[in-house]
C-alpha positions, 0 to 999 in steps of 0.5 A: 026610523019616523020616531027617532028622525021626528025625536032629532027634530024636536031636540033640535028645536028645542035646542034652537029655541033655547039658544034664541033665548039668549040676547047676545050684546056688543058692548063698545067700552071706554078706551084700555087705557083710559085708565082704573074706572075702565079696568077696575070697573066698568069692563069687570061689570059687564064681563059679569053683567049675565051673572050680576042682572039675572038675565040670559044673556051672553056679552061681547066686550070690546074697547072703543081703540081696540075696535079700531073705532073713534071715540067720536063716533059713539052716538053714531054707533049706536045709532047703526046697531054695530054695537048695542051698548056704548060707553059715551065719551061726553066731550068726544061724542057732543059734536054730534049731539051739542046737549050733552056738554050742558051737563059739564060746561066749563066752571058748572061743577067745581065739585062731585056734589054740584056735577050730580046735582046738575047732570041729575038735572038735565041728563033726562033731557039728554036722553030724549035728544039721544032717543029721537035723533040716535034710536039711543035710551040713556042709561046713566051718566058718570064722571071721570074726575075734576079736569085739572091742569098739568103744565111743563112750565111752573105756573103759579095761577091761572093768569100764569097760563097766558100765551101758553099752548094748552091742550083742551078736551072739548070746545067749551074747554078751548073757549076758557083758555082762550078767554084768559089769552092761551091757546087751546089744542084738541089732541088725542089722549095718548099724544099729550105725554110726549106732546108735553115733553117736546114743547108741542104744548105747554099745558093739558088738561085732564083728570089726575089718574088718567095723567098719571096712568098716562105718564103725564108727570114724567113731563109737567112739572107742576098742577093746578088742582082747580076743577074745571069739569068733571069729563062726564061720560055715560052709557046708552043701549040701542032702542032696538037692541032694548026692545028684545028685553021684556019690561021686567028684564028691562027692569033688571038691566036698567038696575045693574047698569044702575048700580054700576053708575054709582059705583063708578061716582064713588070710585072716581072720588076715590082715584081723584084724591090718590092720584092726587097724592100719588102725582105730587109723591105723597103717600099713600099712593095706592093706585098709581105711580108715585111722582114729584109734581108741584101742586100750585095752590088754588086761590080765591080769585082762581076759583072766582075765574072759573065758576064766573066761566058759566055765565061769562063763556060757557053757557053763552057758547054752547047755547048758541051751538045747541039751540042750533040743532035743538030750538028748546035746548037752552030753555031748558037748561035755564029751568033745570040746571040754571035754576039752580044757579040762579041764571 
């Protein structure tokens, strides 16, 4: 009876120990219907993360709306160990830690090419800012695509968007409308469509899958494919939760989340260009639903407008608000990503 009672024991232990061995991670994810990079990508990855890393793991994916959860309240998640992975929201999340918005002021990155350029730049400052202050380690940053804007009223450039009610994504966007006399409004995502429809605004500013997945077209009547920003998001691991990894495991995770990062720059170059095509009812339209939107041409002086934005509105602004939390936050910048620009 001693031998079998001592034999349970240690296949209990045994047990145990085994289970132990296996770091289970709350992975808090972009809304459900933000649109294809969330579907297609990101909630794939980490449904698959213990089979793609190598590592014993078991992953608990929830997206941030189904969790009941505001999308501005990531960093602060983080920060408590709710969950231990966070897909950020940059513009959402940057109330609470104003430096991630110098990775995608308003007329910073007209271009994929610029926003890598830039966010590689200054994203490492970032994370020392998300380590310190939110027990945060940064793990990549991504764009959700060039914000372009979508107006009910046919606008022909971007002195056309004076008077009108726009809806913004962050404030660095609400000091550039204002600064060519419209009125920028912070709203919910899932409110724009019907916003647009109703008259509630005028214009709203976001990528051009994400409108289609939302049916902004079914309201606009017109886009102005002029990039504004590139709505850069990002993904951090709670320093606690990093900790139970090994240096080599932690080798292992930073790498698959690594290479999700650049899937995703790839992907989102991908869905710009057919949600391009699909909103103004050109083919192929792949992913979307095909629409009748009037693409305005770009002029030269549309252009020349928003990459003077940096210097004239949005670097001013926001190194204001961030040398207020961060003493060194606008000195940085200047040596990385304004370096580059000559400011």
């Amino acid at each position: 009876m001693l031998k079998v009672i001592t034999a349970t024991f240690v296949a209990i232990a045994t047990a145990s120990a085994a289970y132990a061995d296996t770091i289970t991670l709350r992975v808090l994810g972009q809304p459900s219907g933000s649109g294809l990079i969330a579907q297609q990508k990101e909630q794939p990855f980490f449904q698959k993360l213990a089979e793609k890393s190598g590592l014993d793991i078991k992953v608990e994916y929830l997206p941030v709306d189904v969790a009941g959860i505001p999308d501005t309240d990531g960093l602060r998640v983080l920060k408590s160990g709710l969950f231990d992975i966070v897909s950020l929201r940059g513009p959402q999340v940057s109330r609470d830690e104003p430096s991630i918005l110098g990775l995608d002021l308003v007329g910073l990155n007209t271009s994929f090419e610029a926003g890598k350029k830039h966010m590689d730049a200054f994203s490492g400052y970032v994370g020392s800012r998300l380590e310190s202050k939110f027990n945060a380690k940064l793990l990549g940053v991504w764009p959700a695509g060039p914000q372009v804007i979508f107006c009910k009223p046919e606008v022909k450039s971007l002195s056309d968007l004076e008077g009108l009610k726009v809806r913004v994504g962050d404030q660095s966007g609400a000091n550039f409308v204002a600064k060519l006399g419209a009125t920028g409004i912070s709203m919910p995502f899932g409110e724009v469509q019907q916003s647009l429809a109703r008259g509630v605004v005028d214009c709203a500013i976001t990528g051009p899958a994400s409108a289609n997945s939302g049916g902004w077209p079914e309201a606009a009547t017109t886009v102005l494919p002029v990039a504004l920003q590139l709505a850069v998001n990002g993904y951090a691991i709670n320093t606690k939760s990093w900790a139970k990894f090994s240096p080599e495991q932690q080798e292992k995770l930073a790498a698959a989340i690594g290479e999700l990062n650049a899937d995703i720059w790839d992907f989102s170059k991908e869905l710009y260009e057919d949600a391009m095509r699909c909103n103004a009812g050109v083919t192929p339209c792949e992913r979307g639903k095909p629409y009748k939107l009037t693409e305005a041409p770009v002029s030269d002086a549309d252009i020349k407008t928003v990459t003077a934005a940096v210097a004239d509105v949005s670097l001013p602004i926001w190194a204001k608000q961030c040398n207020a939390v961060a003493a060194d936050c606008e000195e940085v910048w200047k040596k990385t990503i304004g370096a580059d620009l000559g400011l």
